[in-house]
C-alpha positions as semicolon CSV with decimal commas, in nm:
position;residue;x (nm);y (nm);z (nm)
1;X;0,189;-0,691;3,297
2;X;0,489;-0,467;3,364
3;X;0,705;-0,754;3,291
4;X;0,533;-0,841;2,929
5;X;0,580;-0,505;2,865
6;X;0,966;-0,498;2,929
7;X;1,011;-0,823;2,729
8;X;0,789;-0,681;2,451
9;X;1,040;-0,337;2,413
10;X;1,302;-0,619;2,435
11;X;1,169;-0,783;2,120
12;X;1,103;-0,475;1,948
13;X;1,475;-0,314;2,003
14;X;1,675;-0,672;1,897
15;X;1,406;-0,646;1,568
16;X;1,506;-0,294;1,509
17;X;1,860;-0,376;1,548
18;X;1,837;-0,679;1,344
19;X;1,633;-0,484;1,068
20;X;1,869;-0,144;1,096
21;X;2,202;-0,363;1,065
22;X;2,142;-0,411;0,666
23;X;2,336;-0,171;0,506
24;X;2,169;0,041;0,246
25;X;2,396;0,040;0,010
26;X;2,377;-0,378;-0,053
27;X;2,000;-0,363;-0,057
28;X;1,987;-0,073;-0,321
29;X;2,019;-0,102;-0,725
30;X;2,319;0,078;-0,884
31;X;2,207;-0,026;-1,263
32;X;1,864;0,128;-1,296
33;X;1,728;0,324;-1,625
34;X;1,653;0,646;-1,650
35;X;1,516;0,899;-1,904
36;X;1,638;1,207;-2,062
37;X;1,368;1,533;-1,967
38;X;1,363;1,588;-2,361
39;X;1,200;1,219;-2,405
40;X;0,875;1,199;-2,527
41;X;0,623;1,057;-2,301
42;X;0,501;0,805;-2,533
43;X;0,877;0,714;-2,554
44;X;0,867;0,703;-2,181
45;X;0,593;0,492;-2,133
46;X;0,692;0,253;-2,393
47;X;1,040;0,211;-2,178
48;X;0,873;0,168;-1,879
49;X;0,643;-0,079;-1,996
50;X;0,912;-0,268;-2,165
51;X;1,127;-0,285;-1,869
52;X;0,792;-0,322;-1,637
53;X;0,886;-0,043;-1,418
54;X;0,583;0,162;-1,235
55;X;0,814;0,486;-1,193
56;X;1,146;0,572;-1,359
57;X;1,400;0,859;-1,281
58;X;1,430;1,178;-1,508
59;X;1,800;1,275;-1,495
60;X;2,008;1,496;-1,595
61;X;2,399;1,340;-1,597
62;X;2,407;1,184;-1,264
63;X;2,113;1,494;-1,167
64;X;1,795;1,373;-1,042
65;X;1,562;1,623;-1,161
66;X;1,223;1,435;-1,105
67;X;1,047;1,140;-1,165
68;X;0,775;1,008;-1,421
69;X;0,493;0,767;-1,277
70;X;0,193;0,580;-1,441
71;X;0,008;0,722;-1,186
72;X;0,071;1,088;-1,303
73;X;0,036;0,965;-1,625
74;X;-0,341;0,857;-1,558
75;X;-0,412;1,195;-1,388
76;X;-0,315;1,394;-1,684
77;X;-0,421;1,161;-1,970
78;X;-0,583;1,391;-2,141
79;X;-0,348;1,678;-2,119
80;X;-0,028;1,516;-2,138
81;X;-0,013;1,348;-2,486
82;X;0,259;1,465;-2,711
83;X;0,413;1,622;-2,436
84;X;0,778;1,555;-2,248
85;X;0,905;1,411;-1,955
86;X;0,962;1,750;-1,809
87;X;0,630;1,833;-1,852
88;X;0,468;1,560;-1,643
89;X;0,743;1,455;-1,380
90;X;0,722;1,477;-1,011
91;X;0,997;1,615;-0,776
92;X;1,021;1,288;-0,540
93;X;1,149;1,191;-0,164
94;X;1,513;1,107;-0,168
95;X;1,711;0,896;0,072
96;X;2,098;0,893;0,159
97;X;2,296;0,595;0,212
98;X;2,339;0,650;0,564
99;X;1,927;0,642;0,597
100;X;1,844;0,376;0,819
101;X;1,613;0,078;0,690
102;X;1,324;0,117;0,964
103;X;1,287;0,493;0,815
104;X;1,283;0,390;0,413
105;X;0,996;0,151;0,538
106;X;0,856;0,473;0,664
107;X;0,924;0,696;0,386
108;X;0,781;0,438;0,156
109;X;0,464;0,468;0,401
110;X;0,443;0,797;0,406
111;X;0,505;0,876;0,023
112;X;0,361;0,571;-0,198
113;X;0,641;0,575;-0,421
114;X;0,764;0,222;-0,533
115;X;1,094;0,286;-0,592
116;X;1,292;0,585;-0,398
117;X;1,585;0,754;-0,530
118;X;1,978;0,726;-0,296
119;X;2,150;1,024;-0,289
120;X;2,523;1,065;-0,213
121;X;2,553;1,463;-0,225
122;X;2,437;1,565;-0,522
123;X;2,450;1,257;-0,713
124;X;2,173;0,986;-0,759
125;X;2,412;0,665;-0,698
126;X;2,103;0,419;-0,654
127;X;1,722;0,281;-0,609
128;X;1,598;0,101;-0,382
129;X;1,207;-0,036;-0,401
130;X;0,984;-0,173;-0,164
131;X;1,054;-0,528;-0,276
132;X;1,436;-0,470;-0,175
133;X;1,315;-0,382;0,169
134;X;1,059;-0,656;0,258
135;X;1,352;-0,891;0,112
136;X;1,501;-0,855;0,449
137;X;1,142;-1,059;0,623
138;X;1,311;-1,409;0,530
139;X;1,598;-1,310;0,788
140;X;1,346;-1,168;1,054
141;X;1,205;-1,478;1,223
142;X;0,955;-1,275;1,404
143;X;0,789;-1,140;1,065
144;X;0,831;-1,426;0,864
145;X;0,651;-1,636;1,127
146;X;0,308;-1,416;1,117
147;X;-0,008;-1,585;0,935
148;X;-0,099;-1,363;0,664
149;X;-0,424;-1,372;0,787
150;X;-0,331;-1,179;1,057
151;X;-0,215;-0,910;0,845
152;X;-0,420;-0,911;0,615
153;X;-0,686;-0,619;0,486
154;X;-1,035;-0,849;0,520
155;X;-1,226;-0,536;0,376
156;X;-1,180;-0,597;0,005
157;X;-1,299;-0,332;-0,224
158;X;-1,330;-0,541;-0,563
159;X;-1,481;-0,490;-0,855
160;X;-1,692;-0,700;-1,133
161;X;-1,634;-0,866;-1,413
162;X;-1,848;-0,606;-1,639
163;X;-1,756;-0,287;-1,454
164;X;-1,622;-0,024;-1,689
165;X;-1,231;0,006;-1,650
166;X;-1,329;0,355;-1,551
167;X;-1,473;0,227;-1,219
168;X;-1,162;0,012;-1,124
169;X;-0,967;0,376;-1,181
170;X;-1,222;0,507;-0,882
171;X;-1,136;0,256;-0,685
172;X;-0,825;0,340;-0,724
173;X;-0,822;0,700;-0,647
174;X;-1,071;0,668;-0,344
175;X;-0,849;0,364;-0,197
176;X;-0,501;0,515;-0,255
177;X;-0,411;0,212;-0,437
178;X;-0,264;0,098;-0,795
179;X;-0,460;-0,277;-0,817
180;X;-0,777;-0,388;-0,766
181;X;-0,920;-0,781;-0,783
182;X;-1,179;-0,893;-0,970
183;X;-1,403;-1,111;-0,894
184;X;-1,797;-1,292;-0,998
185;X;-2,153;-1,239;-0,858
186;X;-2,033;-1,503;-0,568
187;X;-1,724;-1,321;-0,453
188;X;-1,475;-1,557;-0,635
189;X;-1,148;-1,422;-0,770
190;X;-1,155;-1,482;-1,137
191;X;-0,860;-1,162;-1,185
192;X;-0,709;-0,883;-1,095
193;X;-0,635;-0,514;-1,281
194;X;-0,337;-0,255;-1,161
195;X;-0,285;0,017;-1,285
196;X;-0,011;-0,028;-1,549
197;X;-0,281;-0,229;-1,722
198;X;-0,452;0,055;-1,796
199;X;-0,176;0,266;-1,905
200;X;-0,073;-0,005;-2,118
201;X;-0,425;-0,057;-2,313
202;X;-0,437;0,347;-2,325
203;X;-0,101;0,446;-2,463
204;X;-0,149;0,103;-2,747
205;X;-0,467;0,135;-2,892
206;X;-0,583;-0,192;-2,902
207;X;-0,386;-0,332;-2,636
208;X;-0,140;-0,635;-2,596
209;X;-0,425;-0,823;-2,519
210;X;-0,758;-0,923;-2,733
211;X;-1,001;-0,719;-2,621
212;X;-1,329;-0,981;-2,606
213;X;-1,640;-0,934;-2,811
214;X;-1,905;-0,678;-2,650
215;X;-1,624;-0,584;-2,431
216;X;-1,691;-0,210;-2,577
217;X;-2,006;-0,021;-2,383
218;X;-1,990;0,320;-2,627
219;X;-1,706;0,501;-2,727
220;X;-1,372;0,347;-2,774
221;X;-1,214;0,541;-2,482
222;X;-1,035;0,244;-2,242
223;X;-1,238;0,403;-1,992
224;X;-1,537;0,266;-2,123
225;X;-1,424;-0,098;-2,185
226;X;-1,527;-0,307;-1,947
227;X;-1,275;-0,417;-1,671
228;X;-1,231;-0,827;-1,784
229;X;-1,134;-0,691;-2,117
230;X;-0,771;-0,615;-1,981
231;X;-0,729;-0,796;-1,609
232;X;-0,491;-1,062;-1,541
233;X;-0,741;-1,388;-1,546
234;X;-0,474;-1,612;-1,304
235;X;-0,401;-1,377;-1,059
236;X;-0,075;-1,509;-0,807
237;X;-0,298;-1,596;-0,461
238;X;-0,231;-1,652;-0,147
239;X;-0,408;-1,868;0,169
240;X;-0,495;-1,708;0,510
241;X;-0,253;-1,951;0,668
242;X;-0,014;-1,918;0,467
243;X;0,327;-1,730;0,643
244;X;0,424;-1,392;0,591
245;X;0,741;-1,555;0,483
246;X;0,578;-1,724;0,198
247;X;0,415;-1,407;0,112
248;X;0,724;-1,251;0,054
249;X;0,941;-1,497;-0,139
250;X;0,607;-1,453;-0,363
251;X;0,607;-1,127;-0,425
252;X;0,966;-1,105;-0,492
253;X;1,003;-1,394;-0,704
254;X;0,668;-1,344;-0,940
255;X;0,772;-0,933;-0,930
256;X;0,399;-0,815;-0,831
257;X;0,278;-0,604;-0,491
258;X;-0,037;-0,734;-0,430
259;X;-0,158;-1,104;-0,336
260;X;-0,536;-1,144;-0,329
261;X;-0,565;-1,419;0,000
262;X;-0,807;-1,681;-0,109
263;X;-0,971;-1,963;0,070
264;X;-1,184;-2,230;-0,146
265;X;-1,189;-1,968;-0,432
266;X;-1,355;-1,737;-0,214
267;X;-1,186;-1,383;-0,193
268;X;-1,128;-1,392;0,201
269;X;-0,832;-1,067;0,209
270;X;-0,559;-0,833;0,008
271;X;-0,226;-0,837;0,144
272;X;0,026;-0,572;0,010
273;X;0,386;-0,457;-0,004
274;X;0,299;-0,181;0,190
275;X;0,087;-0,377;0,481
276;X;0,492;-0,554;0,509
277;X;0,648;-0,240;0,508
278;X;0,417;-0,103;0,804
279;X;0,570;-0,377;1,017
280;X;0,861;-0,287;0,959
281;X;0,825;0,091;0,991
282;X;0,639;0,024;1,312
283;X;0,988;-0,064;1,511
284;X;1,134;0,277;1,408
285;X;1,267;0,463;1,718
286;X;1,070;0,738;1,821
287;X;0,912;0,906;2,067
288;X;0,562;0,938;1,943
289;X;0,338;0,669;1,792
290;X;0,346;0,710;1,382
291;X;0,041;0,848;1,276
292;X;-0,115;0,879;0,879
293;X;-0,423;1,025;0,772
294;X;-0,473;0,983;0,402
295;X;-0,778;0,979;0,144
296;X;-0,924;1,291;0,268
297;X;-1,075;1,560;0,035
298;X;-0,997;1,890;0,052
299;X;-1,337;1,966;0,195
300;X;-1,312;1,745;0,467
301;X;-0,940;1,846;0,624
302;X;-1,165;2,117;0,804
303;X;-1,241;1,787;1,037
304;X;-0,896;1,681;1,057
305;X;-0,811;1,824;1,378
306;X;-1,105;1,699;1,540
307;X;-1,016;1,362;1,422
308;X;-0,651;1,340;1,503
309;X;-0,744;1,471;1,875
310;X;-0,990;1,153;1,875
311;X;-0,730;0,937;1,754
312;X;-0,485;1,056;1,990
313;X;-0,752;1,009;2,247
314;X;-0,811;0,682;2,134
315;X;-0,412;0,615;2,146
316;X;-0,356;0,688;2,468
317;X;-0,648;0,491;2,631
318;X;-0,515;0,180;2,354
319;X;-0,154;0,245;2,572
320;X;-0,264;0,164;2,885
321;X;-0,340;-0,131;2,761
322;X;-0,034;-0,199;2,518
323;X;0,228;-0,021;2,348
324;X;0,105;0,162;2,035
325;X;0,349;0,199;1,732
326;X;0,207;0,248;1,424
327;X;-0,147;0,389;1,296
328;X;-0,254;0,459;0,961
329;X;-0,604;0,519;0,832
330;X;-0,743;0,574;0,438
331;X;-1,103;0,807;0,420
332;X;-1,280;0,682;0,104
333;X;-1,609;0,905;0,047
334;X;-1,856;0,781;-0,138
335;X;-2,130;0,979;-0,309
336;X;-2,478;0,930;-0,167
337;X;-2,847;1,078;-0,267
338;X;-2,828;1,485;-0,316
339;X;-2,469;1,666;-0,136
340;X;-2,496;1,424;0,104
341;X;-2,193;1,152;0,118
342;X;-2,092;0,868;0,334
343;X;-1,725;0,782;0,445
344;X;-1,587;0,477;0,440
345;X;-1,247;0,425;0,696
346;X;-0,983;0,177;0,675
347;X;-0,755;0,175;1,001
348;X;-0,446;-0,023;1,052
349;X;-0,308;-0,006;1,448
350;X;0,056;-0,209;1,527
351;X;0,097;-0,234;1,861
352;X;0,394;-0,437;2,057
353;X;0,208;-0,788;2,065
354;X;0,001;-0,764;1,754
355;X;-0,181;-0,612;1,413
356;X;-0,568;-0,490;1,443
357;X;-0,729;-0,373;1,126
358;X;-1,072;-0,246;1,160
359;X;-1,340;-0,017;0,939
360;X;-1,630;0,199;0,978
361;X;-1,855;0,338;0,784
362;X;-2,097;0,662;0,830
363;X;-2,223;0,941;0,661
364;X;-2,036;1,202;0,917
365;X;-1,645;1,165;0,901
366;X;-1,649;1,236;1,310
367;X;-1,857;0,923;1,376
368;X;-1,698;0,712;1,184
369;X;-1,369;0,830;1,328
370;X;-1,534;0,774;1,721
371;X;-1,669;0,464;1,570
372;X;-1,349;0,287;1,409
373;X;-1,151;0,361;1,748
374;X;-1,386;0,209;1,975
375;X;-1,327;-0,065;1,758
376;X;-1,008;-0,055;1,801
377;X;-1,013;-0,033;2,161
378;X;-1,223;-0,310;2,233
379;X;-1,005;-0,528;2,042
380;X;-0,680;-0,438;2,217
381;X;-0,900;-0,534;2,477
382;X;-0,968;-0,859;2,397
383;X;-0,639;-0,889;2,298
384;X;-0,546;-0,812;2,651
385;X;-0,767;-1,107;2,788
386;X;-0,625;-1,333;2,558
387;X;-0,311;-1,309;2,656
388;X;-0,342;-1,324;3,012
389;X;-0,565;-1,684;2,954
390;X;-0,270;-1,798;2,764
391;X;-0,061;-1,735;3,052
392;X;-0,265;-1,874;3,303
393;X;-0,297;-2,179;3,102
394;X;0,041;-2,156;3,071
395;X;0,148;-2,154;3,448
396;X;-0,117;-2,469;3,576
């Protein structure tokens, strides 16, 4: 094994090489709107939905002095109505030029911003997005190769037809995440809602869209409409075969960050910007495997000690094994009978040879923390076996 393991930090140095060669300041947009601080928000929002943008700078001159988001502007919707962009923007990560590729991917990661602001001094001179990064797969023969199935999240959290809009938003805020598919009583896709749909039927009234007879369940708050009133019906899909590669060139070409992975119109996956991004971030040089924890409430980081010293624990037994280099994990808690609630946990591990993406559920965080990285373990394992088959195969 000690030779696979010197070809595999091989591999992963000529990727990081080949991904830290692209230069910044060729990937980056220099032409990019922005918005006064004195601009209403209604004025914002109608810019950014005219020029479908998700997040757009708040400058001052060539001073970036924040950032407006639909996702603020669904956290405050009810207090931020007549108010300005100063009011409601968000200080953001920046990046310089010189910032290495590998650690955008893992600034994008680490932040969820879509679009990250290039500094040169003082001055904002550019933005780059995620799409700009992942552009850089169709070069990477290594990425562009994988089956999306193998990256892939096969725990999809959808929602029906005729849930209220306002339970697609809690999906949203328990899974971190801006779109959510739709699908039938059998699992098929029949759509898919983000975010800036729901912005878009709140800050117009009625909508651009018809909203369907009965679609209204009381009051005419979009909360309350129900969720195929507004959702794209012919959501851009993708099949569990399919390449990386072709994932990419999608996502790019049709502009969108999420491709529901379908096979015989069943929902079978999600694959997202970000799940590209983490491959990309995983071949960072550093001395410690990348570790994020996010989705936790405030009354839970009491536990979050305990769990990174399992996870670590669970890391270092994985590393005998292979070479860890990226884990992230959400915590979605759902409400049960009474206080009592049960947790829901989505891991992601990159190691050297492959992607394992595993979940566990249980009403204590800690068990479902021990839980998810036995999983984990035992498929590293099997991993493990696997490969040494294929190579005795290989030598007969």
């Amino acid at each position: 094994m000690v030779g696979d393991n010197i070809e595999a930090i091989k591999r992963r140095e000529m990727l990081r090489s080949e991904i830290d060669k692209n230069n910044l300041e060729d990937l980056m947009s220099t032409k990019f709107s922005t918005v006064d601080p004195e601009m209403g928000l209604s004025d914002v929002v109608a810019k950014m939905r005219a020029e479908n943008l998700h997040e757009i700078p708040v400058v001052n001159g060539k001073k970036l002095l924040g950032v407006v988001s639909f996702g603020t502007i669904i956290r405050k919707k009810n207090t931020v109505i007549g108010q300005k962009a100063k009011h409601v923007m968000e200080i953001p990560p920046t990046i310089k030029t010189s910032t290495e590729v590998t650690e955008v991917a893992e600034q994008f990661i680490s932040t969820g911003y879509r679009n990250l602001p290039v500094m040169k001094g003082t001055a904002l001179v550019g933005l780059v997005s995620r799409a700009d990064i992942i552009g850089i797969v169709k070069d990477l023969k290594e990425i562009r190769t994988v089956p999306v199935k193998d990256v892939m999240s096969p725990d999809v959290k959808a929602v029906a037809e005729k849930d209220k809009v306002k339970d697609a938003l809690e999906q949203m805020r328990k899974l971190d995440i801006r779109t959510v598919p739709v699908v039938d009583k059998d699992f098929r896709l029949s759509g898919i809602i983000g975010i800036k749909d729901i912005v878009n039927y709140s800050w117009t009234g009625s909508g651009t869209k018809k909203v369907k007879k009965g679609a209204y369940t009381g009051e005419s708050n979009p909360v309350e409409i129900t969720v195929d009133s507004i959702m794209h019906n012919d959501p851009v899909t993708i099949a569990p075969d399919a390449k990386l590669g072709d994932a990419v060139k999608l996502m790019t070409g049709k502009k969108i960050s999420t491709l529901p992975v379908v096979d015989k119109d069943k929902l079978k996956g999600i694959i997202t910007k970000y799940d590209i991004l983490e491959m990309i971030a995983s071949v960072r040089k550093r001395d410690l495997v990348y570790m994020q924890i996010s989705g936790l409430e405030e009354e839970d980081r009491l536990s979050l000690d305990v769990m990174e010293r399992e996870i670590q624990s669970g890391l270092q037994k994985v590393s005998k094994i292979t070479r860890p280099t990226l884990f992230t994990m959400h915590v979605a808690k759902y409400n049960g009978t009474g206080a009592t609630a049960k947790y829901s946990l989505n891991g992601r591990l990159i190691t050297e040879y492959s992607t394992y993406i595993v979940n566990a559920v249980d009403w204590n965080l800690m068990k479902a923390t021990i839980d998810m990285m036995g999983k984990i373990e035992r498929l590293v394992t099997e991993g493990k076996e696997v490969r040494l088959e294929k190579k005795r195969r290989g030598a007969k």
